[in-house]
VEXBAKE-73818 format. One record per residue (C-alpha): residue number from 1; residue in three letters; x, y, z. Coordinates in pm, 1 decimal, padded with zeros to 6 digits. Layout:
# VEXBAKE-73818
(NUM, "Ala", (X, Y, Z))
...
# end
This chain:
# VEXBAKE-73818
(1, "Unk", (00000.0, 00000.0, 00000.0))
(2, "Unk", (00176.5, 00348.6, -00111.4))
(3, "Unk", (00235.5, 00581.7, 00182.9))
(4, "Unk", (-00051.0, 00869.5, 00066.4))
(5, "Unk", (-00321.0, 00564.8, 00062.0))
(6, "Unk", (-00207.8, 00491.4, 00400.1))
(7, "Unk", (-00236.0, 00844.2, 00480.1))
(8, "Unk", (-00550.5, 00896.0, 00390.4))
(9, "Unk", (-00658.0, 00575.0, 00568.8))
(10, "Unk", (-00524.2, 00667.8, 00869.8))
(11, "Unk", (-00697.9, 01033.0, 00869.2))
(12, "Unk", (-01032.4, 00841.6, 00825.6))
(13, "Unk", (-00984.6, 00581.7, 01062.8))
(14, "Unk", (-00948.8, 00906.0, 01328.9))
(15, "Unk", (-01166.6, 01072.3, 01259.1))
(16, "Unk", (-01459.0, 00762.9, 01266.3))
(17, "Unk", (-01275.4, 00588.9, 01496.3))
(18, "Unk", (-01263.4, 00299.0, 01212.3))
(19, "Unk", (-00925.6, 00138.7, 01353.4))
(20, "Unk", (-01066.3, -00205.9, 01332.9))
(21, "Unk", (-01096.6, -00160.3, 01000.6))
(22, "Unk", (-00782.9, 00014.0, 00867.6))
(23, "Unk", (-00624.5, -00287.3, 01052.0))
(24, "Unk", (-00793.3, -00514.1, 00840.8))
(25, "Unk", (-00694.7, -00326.4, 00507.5))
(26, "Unk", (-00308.8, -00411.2, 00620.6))
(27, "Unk", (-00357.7, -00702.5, 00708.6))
(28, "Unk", (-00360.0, -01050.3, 00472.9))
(29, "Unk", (-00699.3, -01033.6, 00443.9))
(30, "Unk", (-00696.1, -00699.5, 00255.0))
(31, "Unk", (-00872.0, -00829.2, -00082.0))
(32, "Unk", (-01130.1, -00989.0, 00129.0))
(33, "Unk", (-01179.3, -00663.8, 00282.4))
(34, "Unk", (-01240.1, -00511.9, -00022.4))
(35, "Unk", (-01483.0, -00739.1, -00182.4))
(36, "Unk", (-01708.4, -00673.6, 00139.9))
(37, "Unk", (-01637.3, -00314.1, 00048.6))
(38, "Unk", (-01694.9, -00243.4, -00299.2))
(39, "Unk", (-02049.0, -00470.6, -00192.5))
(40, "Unk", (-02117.6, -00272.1, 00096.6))
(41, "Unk", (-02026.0, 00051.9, -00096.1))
(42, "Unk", (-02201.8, -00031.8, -00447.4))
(43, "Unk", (-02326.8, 00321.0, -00475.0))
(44, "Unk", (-02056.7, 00518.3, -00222.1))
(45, "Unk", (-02196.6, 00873.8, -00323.5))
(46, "Unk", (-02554.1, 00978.9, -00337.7))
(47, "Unk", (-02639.2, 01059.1, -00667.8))
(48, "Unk", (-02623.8, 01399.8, -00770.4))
(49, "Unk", (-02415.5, 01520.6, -00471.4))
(50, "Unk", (-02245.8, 01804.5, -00625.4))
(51, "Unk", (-02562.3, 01961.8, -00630.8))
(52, "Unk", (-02543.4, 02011.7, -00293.9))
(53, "Unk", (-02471.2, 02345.0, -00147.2))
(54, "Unk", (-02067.3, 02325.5, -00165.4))
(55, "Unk", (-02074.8, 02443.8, 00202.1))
(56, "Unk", (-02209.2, 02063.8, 00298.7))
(57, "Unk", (-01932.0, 01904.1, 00089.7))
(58, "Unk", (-01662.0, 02149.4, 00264.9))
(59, "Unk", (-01811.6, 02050.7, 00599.9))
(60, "Unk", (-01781.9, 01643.3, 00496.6))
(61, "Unk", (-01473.1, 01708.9, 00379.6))
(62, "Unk", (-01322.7, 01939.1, 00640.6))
(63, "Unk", (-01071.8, 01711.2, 00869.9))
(64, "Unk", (-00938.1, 01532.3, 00568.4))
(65, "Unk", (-00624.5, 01558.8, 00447.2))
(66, "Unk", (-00571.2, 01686.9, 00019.4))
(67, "Unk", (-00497.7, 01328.2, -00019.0))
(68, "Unk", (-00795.2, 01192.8, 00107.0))
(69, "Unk", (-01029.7, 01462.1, -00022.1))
(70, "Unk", (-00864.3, 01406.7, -00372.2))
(71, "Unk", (-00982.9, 01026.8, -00292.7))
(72, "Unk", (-01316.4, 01093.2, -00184.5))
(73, "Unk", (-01409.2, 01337.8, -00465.1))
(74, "Unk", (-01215.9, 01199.1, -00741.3))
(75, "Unk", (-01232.6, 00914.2, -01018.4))
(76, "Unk", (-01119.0, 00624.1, -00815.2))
(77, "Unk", (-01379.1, 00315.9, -00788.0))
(78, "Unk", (-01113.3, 00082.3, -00622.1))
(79, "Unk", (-01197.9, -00072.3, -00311.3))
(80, "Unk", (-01044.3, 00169.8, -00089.1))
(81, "Unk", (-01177.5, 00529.4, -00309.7))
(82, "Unk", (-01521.6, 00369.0, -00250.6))
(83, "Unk", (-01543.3, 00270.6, 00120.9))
(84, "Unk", (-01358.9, 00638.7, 00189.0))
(85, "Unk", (-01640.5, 00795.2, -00004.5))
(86, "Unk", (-01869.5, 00644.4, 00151.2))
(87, "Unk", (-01728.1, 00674.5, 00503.2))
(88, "Unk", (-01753.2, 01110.7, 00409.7))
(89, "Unk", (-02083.0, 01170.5, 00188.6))
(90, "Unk", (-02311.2, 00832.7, 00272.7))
(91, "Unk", (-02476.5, 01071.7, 00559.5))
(92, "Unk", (-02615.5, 01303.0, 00212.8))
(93, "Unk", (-02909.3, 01239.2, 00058.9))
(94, "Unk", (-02958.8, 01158.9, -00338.8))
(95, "Unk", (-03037.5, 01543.2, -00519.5))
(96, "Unk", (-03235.3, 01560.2, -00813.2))
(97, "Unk", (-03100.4, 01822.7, -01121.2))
(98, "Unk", (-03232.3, 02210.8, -01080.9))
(99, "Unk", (-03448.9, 02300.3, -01318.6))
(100, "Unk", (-03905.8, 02451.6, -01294.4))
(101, "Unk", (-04020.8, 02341.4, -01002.0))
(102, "Unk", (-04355.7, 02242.9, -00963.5))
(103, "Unk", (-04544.3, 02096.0, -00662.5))
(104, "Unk", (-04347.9, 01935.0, -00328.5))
(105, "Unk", (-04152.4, 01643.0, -00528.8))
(106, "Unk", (-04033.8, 01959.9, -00749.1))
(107, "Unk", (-03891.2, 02215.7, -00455.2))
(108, "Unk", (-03548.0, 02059.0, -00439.1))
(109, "Unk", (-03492.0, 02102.4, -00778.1))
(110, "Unk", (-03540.1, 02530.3, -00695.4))
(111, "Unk", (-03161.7, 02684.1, -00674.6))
(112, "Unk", (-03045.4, 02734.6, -00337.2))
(113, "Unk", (-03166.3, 03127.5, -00365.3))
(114, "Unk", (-03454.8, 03019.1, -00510.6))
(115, "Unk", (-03552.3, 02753.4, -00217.6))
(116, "Unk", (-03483.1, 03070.9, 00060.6))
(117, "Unk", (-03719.5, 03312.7, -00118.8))
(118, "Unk", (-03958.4, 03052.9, -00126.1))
(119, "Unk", (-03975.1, 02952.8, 00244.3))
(120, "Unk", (-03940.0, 03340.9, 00277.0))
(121, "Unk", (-04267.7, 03382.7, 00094.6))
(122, "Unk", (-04461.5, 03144.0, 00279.1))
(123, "Unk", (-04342.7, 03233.8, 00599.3))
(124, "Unk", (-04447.9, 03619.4, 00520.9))
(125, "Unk", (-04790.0, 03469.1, 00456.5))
(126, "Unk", (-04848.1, 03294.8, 00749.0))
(127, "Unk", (-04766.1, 03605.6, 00937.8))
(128, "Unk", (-04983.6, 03759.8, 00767.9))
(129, "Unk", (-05258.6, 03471.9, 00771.3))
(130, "Unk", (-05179.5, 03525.9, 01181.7))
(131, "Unk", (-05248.8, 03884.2, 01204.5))
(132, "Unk", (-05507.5, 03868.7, 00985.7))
(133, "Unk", (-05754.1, 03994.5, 01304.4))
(134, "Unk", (-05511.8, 04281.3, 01376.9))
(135, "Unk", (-05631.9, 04625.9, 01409.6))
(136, "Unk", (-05467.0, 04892.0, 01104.1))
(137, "Unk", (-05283.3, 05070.4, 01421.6))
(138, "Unk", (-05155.1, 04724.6, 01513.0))
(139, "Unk", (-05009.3, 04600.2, 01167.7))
(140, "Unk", (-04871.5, 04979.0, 01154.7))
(141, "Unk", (-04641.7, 04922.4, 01456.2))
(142, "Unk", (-04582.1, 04516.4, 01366.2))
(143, "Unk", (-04485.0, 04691.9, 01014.6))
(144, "Unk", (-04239.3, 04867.0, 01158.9))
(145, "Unk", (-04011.3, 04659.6, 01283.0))
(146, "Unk", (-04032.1, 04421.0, 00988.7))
(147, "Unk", (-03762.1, 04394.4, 00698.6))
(148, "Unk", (-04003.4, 04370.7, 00474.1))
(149, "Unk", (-04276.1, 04618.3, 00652.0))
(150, "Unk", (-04380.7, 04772.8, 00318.5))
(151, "Unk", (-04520.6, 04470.5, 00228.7))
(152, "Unk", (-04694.2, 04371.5, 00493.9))
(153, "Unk", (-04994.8, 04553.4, 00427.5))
(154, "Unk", (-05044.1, 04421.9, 00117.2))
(155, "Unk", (-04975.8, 04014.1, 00238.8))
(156, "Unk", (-05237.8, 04075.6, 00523.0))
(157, "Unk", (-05508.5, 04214.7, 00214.8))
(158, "Unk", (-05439.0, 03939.0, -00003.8))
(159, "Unk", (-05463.8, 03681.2, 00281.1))
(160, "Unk", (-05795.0, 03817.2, 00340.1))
(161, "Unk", (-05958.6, 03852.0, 00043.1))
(162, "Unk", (-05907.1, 03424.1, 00022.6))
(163, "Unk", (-06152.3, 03442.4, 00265.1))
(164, "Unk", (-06265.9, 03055.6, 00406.8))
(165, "Unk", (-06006.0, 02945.5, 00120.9))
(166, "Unk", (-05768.8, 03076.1, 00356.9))
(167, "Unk", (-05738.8, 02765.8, 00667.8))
(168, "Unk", (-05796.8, 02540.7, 00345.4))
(169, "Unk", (-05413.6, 02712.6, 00186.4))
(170, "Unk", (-05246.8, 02837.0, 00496.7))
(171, "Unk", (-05394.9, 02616.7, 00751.9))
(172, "Unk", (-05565.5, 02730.0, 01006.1))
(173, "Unk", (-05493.2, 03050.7, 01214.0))
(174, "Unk", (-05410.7, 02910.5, 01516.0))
(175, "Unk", (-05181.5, 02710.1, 01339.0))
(176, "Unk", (-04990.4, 03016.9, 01177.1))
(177, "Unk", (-04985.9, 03183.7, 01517.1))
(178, "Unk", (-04808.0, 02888.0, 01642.1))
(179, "Unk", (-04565.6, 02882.5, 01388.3))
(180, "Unk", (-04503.7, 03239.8, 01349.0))
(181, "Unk", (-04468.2, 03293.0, 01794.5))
(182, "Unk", (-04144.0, 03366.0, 01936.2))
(183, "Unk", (-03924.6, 03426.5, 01582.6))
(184, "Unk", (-03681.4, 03715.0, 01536.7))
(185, "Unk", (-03889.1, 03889.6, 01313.1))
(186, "Unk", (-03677.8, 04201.6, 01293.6))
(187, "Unk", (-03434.6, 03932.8, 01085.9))
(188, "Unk", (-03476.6, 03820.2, 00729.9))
(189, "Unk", (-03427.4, 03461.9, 00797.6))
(190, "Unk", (-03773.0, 03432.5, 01082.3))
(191, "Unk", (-03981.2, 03418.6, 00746.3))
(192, "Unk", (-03767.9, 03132.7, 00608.7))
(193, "Unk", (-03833.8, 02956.6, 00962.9))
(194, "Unk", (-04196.4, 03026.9, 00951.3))
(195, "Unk", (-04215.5, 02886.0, 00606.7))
(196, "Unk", (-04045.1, 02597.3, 00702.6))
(197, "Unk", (-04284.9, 02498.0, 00954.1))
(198, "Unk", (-04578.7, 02570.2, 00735.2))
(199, "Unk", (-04384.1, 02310.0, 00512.5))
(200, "Unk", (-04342.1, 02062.9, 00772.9))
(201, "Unk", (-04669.0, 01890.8, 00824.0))
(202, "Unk", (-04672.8, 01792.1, 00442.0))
(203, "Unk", (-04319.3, 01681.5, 00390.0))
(204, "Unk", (-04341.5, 01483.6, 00712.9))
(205, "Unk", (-04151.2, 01167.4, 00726.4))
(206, "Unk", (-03994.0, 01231.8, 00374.5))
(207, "Unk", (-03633.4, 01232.0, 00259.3))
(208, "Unk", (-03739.3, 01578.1, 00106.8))
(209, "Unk", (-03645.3, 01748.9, 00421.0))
(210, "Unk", (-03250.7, 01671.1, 00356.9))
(211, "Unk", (-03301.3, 01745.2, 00000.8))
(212, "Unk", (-03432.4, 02104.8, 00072.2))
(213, "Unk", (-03206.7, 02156.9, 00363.5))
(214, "Unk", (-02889.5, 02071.3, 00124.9))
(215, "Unk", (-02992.9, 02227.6, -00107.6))
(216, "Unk", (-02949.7, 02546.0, 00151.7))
(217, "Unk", (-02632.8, 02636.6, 00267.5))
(218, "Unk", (-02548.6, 02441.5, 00538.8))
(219, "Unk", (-02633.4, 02665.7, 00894.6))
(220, "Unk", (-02949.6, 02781.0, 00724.1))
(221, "Unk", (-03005.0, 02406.4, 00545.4))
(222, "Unk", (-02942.1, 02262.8, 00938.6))
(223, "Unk", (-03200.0, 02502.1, 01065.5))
(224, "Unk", (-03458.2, 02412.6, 00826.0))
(225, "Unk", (-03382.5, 02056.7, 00870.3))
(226, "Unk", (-03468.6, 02077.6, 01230.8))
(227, "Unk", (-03816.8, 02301.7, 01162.7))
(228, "Unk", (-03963.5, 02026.5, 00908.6))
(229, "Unk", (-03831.0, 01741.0, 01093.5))
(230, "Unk", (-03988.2, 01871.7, 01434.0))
(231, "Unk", (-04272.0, 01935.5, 01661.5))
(232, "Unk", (-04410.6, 02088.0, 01322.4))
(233, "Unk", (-04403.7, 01800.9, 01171.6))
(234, "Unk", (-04590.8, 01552.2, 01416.2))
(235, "Unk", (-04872.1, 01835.6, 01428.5))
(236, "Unk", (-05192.3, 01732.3, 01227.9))
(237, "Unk", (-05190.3, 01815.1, 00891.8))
(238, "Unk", (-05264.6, 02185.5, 00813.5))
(239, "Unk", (-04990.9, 02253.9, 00617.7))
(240, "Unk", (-04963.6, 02481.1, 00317.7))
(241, "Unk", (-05198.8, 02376.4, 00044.4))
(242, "Unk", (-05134.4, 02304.6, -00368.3))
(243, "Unk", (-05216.7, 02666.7, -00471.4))
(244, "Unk", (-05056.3, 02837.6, -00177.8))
(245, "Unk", (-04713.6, 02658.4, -00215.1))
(246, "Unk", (-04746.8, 02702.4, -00645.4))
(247, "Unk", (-04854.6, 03065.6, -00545.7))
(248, "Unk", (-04463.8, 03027.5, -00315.4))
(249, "Unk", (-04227.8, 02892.7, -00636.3))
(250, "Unk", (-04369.8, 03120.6, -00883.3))
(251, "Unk", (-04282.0, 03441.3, -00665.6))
(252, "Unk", (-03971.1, 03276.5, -00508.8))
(253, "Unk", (-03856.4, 03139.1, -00860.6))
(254, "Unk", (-03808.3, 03536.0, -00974.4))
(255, "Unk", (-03408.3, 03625.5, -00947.3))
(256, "Unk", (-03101.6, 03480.0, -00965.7))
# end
């Protein structure tokens, strides 16, 4: 075995505490080793994985050495390439190609930019679905210390005019109070939280969730993760319905 392949071996064995098995790979019963290897390893990287956010493939890839990074994201199908790539992107989830997304199946395929401004959208609606009751003196001063203020008069209008369509779209408002309570809303990203959540009780259970979260980068895709994998997502379902989350990619689909 050449000294960087050992190297690199080593580095993984650390850091997964795999020594039981970089013994084996110097051992005689190396080729036996790698037959249960390339078996257990058939498919080492999740398909499409560069589409991830690069931040998630810098964070798998961060106590590596350039050897074993070069191994892991390289050419190599040997044995050894495969069980290393394995060992530092098998946690990832497969990611379809970008391209129009339409419907829930279609919302990974949104850019990364594209995803945020969505969540962003529906999380400005469900504030707005939540305050729907408020007073024009109360939405002035909530206004206020919104980012996006200037807008809000306009979300709470068009919330309203949906009339009993609304709980039927945006779920019910109890449920948007709930989801909108106790966020930063002085910050852009309590809108992408909000959205989340409204997200959550329809993607329940569903290896969407890591799709959209890497699809993220990776402190925003982690928070997200935990909002559609959480207490939101056990709730009943009162989600976001078809219209209202078509209504979310063609508004968060404008830009770059």
């Amino acid at each position: 075995m050449s000294d960087p392949v050992a190297q690199a071996l080593a580095h993984a064995a650390a850091r997964w505490r795999a020594e039981a098995t970089l013994a084996r790979w110097r051992g005689p019963d190396a080729v036996g080793v790698g037959a249960d290897a390339t078996a257990a390893a058939d498919d080492p990287r999740p398909g499409g994985w560069q589409r991830c956010d690069p931040s998630w493939i810098e964070a798998a890839l961060a106590d590596l050495d350039p050897v074993a990074r070069a191994i892991v994201v390289g050419d190599r199908r040997d044995p050894l390439a495969r069980w290393l790539a394995r060992r530092t992107l098998g946690h990832l989830v497969a990611m379809p190609p970008p391209g129009p997304a339409v419907g829930l199946e279609r919302l990974p395929r949104l850019t990364g930019r594209g995803l945020a401004r969505t969540l962003s959208v529906l999380g400005r609606r469900q504030l707005a679905h939540a305050v729907g009751g408020a007073t024009a003196a109360e939405l002035t001063a909530l206004a206020a210390r919104l980012p996006w203020g200037g807008d809000l008069g306009g979300e709470v209008a068009a919330v309203r005019g949906l009339g009993a369509a609304a709980t039927g779209e945006l779920g019910s408002r109890r449920s948007a109070a709930a989801r909108t309570r106790g966020l930063p809303w002085h910050t852009p990203g309590a809108a992408v939280t909000a959205g989340a959540r409204a997200l959550a009780p329809v993607i329940a259970g569903r290896p969407l969730a890591w799709q959209l979260a890497q699809r993220l980068p990776r402190p925003i895709g982690l928070e997200v993760l935990a909002e559609l994998t959480g207490p939101f997502a056990r709730a009943p379902a009162d989600g976001v319905g078809a219209a209202e989350l078509e209504r979310a990619i063609d508004r968060g689909s404008v830009g770059p």
